[in-house]
N, C-alpha and C positions, 0 to 999 in steps of 0.2 A: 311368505308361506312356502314350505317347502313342495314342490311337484314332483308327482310321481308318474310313471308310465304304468300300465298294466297288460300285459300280453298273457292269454291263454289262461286267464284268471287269478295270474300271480306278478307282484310287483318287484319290478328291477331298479337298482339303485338305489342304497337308501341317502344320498346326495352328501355334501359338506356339513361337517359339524362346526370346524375349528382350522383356520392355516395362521402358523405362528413362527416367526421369525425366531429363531435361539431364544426359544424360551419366553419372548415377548409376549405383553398381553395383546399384541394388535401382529395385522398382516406385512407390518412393516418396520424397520430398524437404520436407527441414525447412526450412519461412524463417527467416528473424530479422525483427526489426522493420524497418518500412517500407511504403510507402506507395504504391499502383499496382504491386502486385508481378505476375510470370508464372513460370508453369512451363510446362515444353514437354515432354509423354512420348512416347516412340518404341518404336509393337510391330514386331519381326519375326519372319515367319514361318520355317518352315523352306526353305521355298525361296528365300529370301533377300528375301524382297518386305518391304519399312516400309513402316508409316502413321506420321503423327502429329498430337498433336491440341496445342492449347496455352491453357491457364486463365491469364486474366489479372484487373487489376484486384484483386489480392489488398491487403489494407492490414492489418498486423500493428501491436499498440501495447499493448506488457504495463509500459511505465511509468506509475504513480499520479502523479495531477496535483500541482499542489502548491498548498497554502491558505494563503492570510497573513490573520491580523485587519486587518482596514483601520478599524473605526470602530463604536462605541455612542453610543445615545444618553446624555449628558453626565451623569455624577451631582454633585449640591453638594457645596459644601466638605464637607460631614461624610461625601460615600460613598455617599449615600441618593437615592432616586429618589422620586417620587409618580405618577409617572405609567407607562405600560406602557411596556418598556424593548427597543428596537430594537439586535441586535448584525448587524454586515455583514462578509463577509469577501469577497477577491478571488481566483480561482483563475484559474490557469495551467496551461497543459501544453508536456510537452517531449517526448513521445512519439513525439506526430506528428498523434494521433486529432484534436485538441483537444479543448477543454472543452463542456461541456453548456451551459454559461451563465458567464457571465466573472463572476459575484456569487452570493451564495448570504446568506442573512438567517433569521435568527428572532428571535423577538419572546417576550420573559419578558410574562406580566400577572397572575401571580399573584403574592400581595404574598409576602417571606419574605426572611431573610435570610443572605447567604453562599451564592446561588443559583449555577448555573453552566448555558452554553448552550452546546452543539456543532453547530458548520456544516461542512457534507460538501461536497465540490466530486468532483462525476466527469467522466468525460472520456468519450468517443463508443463509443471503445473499453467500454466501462462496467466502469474502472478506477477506484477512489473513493480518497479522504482526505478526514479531517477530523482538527481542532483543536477543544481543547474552554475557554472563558474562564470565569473565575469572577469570586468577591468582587461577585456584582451582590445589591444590597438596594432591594428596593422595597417601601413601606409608602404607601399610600393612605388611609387612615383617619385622619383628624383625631384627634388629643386628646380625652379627655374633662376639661372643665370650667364651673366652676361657683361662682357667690358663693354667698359664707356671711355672714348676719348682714344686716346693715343697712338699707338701704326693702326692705319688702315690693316685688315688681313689682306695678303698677297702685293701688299705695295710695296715701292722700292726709293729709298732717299738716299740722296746723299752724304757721304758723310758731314757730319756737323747740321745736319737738318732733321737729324730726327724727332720727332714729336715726344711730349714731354707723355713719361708712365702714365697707363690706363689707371681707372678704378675700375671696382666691380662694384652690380648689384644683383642682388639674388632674394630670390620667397620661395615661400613655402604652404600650401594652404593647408593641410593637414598636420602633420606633427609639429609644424614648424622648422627655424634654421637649428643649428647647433652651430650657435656663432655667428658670425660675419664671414664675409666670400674674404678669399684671399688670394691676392695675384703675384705671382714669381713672374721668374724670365726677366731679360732683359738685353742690351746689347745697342751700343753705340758705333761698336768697332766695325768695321769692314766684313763683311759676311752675311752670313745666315742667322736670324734672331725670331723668337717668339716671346707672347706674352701667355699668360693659363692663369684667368681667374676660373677658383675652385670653391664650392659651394658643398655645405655636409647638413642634412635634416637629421630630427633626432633619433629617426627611425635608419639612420644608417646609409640613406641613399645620397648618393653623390656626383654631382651633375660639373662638366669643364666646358669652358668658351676659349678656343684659342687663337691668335692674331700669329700669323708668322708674315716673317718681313724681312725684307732685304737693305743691308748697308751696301749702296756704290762707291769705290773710291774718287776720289779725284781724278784729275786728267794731267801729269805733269810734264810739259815739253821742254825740251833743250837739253842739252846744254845748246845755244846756239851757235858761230859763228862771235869769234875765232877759233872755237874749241870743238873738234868731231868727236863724233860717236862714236857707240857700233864696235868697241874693241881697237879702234885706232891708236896709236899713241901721238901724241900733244909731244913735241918736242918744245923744250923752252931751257929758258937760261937760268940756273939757280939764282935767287932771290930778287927775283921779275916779280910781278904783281899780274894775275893771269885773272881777266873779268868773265865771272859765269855767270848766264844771263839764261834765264829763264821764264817759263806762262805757267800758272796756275791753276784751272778750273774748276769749278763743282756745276757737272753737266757744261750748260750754255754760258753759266754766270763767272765770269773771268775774277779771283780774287785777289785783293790788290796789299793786303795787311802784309807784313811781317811777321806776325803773331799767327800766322796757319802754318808757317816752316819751324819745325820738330828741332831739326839738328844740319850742319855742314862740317863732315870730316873728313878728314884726309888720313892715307895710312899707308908706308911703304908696302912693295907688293913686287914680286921679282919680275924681273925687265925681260924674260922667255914667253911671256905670254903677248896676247894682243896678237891684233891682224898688219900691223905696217906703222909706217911712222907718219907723224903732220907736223911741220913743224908751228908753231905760233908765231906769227908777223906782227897782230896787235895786241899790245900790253897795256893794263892800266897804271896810274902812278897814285902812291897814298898807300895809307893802309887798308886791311880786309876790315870792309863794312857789308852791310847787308841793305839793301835797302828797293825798294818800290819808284823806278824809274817812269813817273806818268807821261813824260814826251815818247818813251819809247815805246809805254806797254808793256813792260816786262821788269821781271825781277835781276837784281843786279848783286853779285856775291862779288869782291874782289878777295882773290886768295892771293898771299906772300907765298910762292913758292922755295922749298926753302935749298941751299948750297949744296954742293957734292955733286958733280959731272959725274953720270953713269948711272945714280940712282934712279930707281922708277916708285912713281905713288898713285893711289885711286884718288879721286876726290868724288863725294858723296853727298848729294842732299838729300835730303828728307824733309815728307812732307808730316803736316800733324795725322794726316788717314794711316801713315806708314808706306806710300806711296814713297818711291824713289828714282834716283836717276845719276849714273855714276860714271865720267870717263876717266879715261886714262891718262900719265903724265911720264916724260923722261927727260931728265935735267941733262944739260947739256954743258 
């Protein structure tokens, strides 16, 4: 019921008849979507008098944007990644609001496999979608491996004692190998040698085990008595029979074969060099043989030296390490 005042025996106000939104039959008005919207309401009174007032700027947007995949960072042939794994998606809207951000990303970094990433795209309105990608495997950890067997790392052999080539074994617990470990390097000879078994997962990482080792040469003494060293010259008599006698070692262990010496040669060489002359007092008779003298201990070379007064020649042995020992000679 409508109320009235009355002051001084006349009534003020004659109250609301009617307030109507553009035209509506009620106080109130539904939009739809869109963009700068208005509404305009109109009160009247009972004595016929309107106001009205009008709300603008309204902006309505109840559609969800929409997300496409656009792009991951790349996995290898096998599917696998090694490193922290970037997924990007592109959003769009059709609402009206627009989007928050035209990209939206996240980033996997924890290793594991058959992982999956979901990117959200909202729009202003704060209407959201997402997409969710899978099949992402990422594995960071190298391989484990390792030789088996062969040089010790940081040992040192002699020659002809080396230990026969390593193998390798290697795993994998996540992606798995990509293949078998495989070992290079090598080295018999005299010097500095390594072994590198190499191990590859299928995510790319790749894990080395490496052995480095040392070749010692042998130890080779003499020539002994009757023949000097040191640059002297051996004076002797063309086609004397002049015995070289020599020790062999590997380390402490004396060797006594035939079959460890390489080569024995001789080679003219001009007679201005050297430190002095020696002459040779003891000669052998027979031909040049090689041979492993056990009364003596030592190895025994008889060389035929050959004619011509004046001439001078080296004579040379060699061992199989490459180990040698060379004096001088001048016929007389």
């Amino acid at each position: 019921m409508r109320k009235r005042s009355r002051l001084g025996g006349s009534y003020l106000g004659s109250g609301i008849k009617s307030c109507l939104a553009d035209g509506e039959t009620g106080d109130f008005k539904t939009l739809g979507e869109g963009a700068n919207q208005s509404v305009t309401g109109t009160a009247t009174d009972w004595a016929g008098k309107t106001a009205t007032d009008t709300a603008s700027g309204i902006n309505i947007d109840k559609t969800a944007p929409v997300i496409a995949f656009a792009s991951r960072t790349p996995a290898n042939t096998h599917g696998w990644n090694n490193t922290d794994v970037t997924l990007t998606w592109n959003c769009t809207d059709t609402g009206g609001s627009g989007v928050v951000t035209s990209t939206v990303s996240q980033t996997l970094i924890t290793e594991g496999a058959d992982q999956s990433a979901i990117g959200t795209c909202a729009d202003l309105a704060g209407n959201t979608a997402s997409d969710t990608h899978g099949s992402i495997n990422i594995d960071k950890t190298a391989p484990s491996v390792s030789l088996v067997d062969g040089p010790v790392d940081g040992a040192s052999y002699y020659f002809g004692s080396v230990p026969a080539a390593p193998t390798c074994v290697a795993s994998d617990a996540l992606s798995h190998l990509d293949g078998t470990c495989g070992v290079t390097g090598d080295g018999t000879t005299v010097g500095s040698h390594s072994y590198t078994a190499t191990a590859t997962d299928m995510a790319g990482n790749q894990a080395t085990d490496t052995h480095s080792y040392s070749v010692l040469p042998w130890t080779l003494n003499g020539f002994y008595q009757p023949v000097d060293m040191n640059g002297v010259w051996n004076t002797v008599k063309g086609g004397s029979t002049v015995p070289l006698k020599f020790e062999l070692f590997a380390g402490s262990t004396e060797l006594t074969s035939t079959s460890a010496i390489q080569s024995f040669k001789t080679a003219p060489v001009r007679c201005d060099s050297g430190t002095g002359d020696s002459a040779i007092d003891i000669l052998s008779t027979g031909g040049t043989i090689l041979r492993y003298d056990s009364t003596g201990g030592q190895f025994i070379q008889n060389w035929k030296t050959p004619t011509g007064a004046g001439s001078c020649y080296s004579a040379t042995m060699t061992s199989l390490d490459g180990s040698h020992i060379t004096a001088l000679f001048k016929i007389k």
